[in-house]
Each structure stands twice: as C-alpha cells, then as structure tokens.
C-alpha angles and dihedrals in degrees: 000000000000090000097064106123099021136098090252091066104084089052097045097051089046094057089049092058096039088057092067101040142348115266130176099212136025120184142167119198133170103228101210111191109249097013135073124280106270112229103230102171125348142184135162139170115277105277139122101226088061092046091056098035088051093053083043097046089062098034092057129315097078093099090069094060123108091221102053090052097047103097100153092102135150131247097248089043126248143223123241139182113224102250082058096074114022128102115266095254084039091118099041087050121114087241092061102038094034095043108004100058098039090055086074090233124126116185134009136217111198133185110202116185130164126245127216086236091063096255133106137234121232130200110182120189117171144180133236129231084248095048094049126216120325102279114242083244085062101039086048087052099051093047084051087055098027094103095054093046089056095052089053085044097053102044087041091063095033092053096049097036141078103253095184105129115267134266113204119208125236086243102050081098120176109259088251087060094054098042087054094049104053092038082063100043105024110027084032092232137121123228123189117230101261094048093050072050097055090038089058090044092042086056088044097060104265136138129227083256090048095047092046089059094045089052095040089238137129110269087233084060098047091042080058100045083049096054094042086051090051092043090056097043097045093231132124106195159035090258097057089048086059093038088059111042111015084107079070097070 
C-alpha cells in the first residue's frame, strides 16, 4: 500500500476492513515493555464510553488487557480473538466487569506483531453491544488477510516510529514486585514472592489452576498462597484485591 508511513494509512486501512465488516473501534498502538501502550492512530464510534475508557486504558488499566500480556507471539506476527488469549477467569474478573463491559463493547479482534526494536504492534478492532460478536464469516475472512495486514502493520509502525533497542529503566518492576512492595511500606505486611505472584495473575484474570500452571506449581499450593494472600491482606474476594491495588497498575 502506497499509503504505509504517511498520514493516509490509517484511513485507508480502516476503509479496507470496513469494508468487510462493521467495527466500532479500530486502533493501532506500539506496546513498549515497561512502558504504556502508545496510541498511533485511533478511531471509534461516537460515543462517550469509548471517549473516557480510551483516556483510562492508557492512563492505567492497560496492564489488565489480554493483549497487552500476550507476548507468545510468532515471529511473523499472529491474530488472535480475545477468548483466545485470555486467562481462563478472564471474563468473571473486576477489569472486565468493572472496564470492559462498560465500555459497550462485546468481543475483540486483535493483531499482535514484533518489532526489531523489541516492541509489538498492536491492531485492535472491536464490536459493540448493538453490532453483536464478529461473525465466523468474518473471523474466517481476517485469518485469510492476516498475513497481509501484519506485514502493513509492521512496516507502518516501523516507518513512523523510533526502532533503536530498547533500554529498559530500573523502575519498570514486574506487578508482583510492586505488589510486594507496597504491601511491605504502605499496608505494613509482608508478602512472600509467590503470593505478590498470585496477587499480579488473580488481577489478571486467572484462577488458582491457571496460576498454578503459569507458576509451574500444584493448584492446592497456589489455593493456599491465595488464602493466605487474602489472610494477610484482610480481604475476601476478587473485588477487594482490585479495589486495593488497581492504583498499582
């Protein structure tokens, strides 16, 4: 496309795909380790709930997204739906009931490709409550041009942004760190590691099972590093995890 590093891409790109199927956003971030998603290019559907979420997503609550965790990706870059990839309490967590849904959007199509640089380029094209989940036609449509749509992808974000290697600073710390941290100076309370671990997947979405497998441990370890997570911090929930520590994020 004639239009790749130039201000007429995103348009352009967008018209290709709408021409396909309704969507009722269509972004494309640089997702830079230890750092916020940069906005590149963004449009979404007059309305106010995506106005505010968008300005929210950025500020904070990117670290809860599925995308933005995913990082098994190939070398040539990959699509992916969002139950795909997200962990399996993903949808019964207070991101998505508290963000996600209010957003009014129901379902996510996401292209995710690395970057020399060490970073990854994101498309995002997502569905509103009123236009229903992505059809299989139209799932069956994007895997036969996604990899077309990588490789504009690819050479659009690589032409409009800085590709020198990464440098990563002392304080971009893993969640768990910080968890672990704060628990210690400001909730005067030690957590061990692995519950500061449990604490990051649990706000992500996981499940003692799925935490267990992240963390290569049995699923009765990881129920008791929860409860005792939950012992030291005087909380019973899910909810009151978020509720402590989603400034955190």
């Amino acid at each position: 496309m004639a239009t790749v590093g130039t201000e007429a891409f995103f348009p352009a790109f967008r018209k290709l795909v709408r021409a396909k199927m309704p969507f009722a956003t269509f972004l494309i971030m640089r997702f830079v380790p230890g750092k916020a998603p940069e906005y590149l290019d963004i449009w979404h559907i007059a309305d106010a709930r995506l106005e505010v979420a968008s300005g929210e997503y950025a500020d904070s609550i990117y670290s809860f997204d599925p995308f933005f965790q995913f990082t098994d990706i190939p070398e040539s870059g990959g699509l992916y739906r969002l139950p795909e990839i997200a962990p399996d309490r993903f949808f019964s967590s207070q991101y998505y009931l508290e963000y996600y849904r209010k957003t009014g959007l129901c379902d996510e199509v996401g292209l995710l490709a690395p970057m020399p640089s060490g970073c990854r380029a994101h498309l995002s094209i997502s569905r509103s409550d009123e236009m229903g989940p992505f059809r299989r036609r139209e799932l069956r449509c994007l895997k036969h041009h996604a990899p077309v749509m990588l490789e504009l992808l690819t050479q659009h974000v690589t032409a409009i942004t800085p590709q020198e290697p990464l440098r990563l600073s002392a304080s971009s710390l893993p969640l768990a760190d910080l968890i672990r941290t704060h628990a210690r100076d400001t909730l005067a309370t030690h957590l061990t590691q692995r519950e500061a671990q449990i604490a990051a997947l649990v706000l992500q979405g996981h499940s003692n099972g799925s935490a267990a497998l992240v963390l290569d441990i049995a699923a009765q370890t990881a129920k008791v590093h929860r409860r005792n997570l939950y012992r030291k911090l005087a909380i019973s929930s899910q909810r009151d995890l978020f509720g402590l520590l989603k400034h955190l994020l």
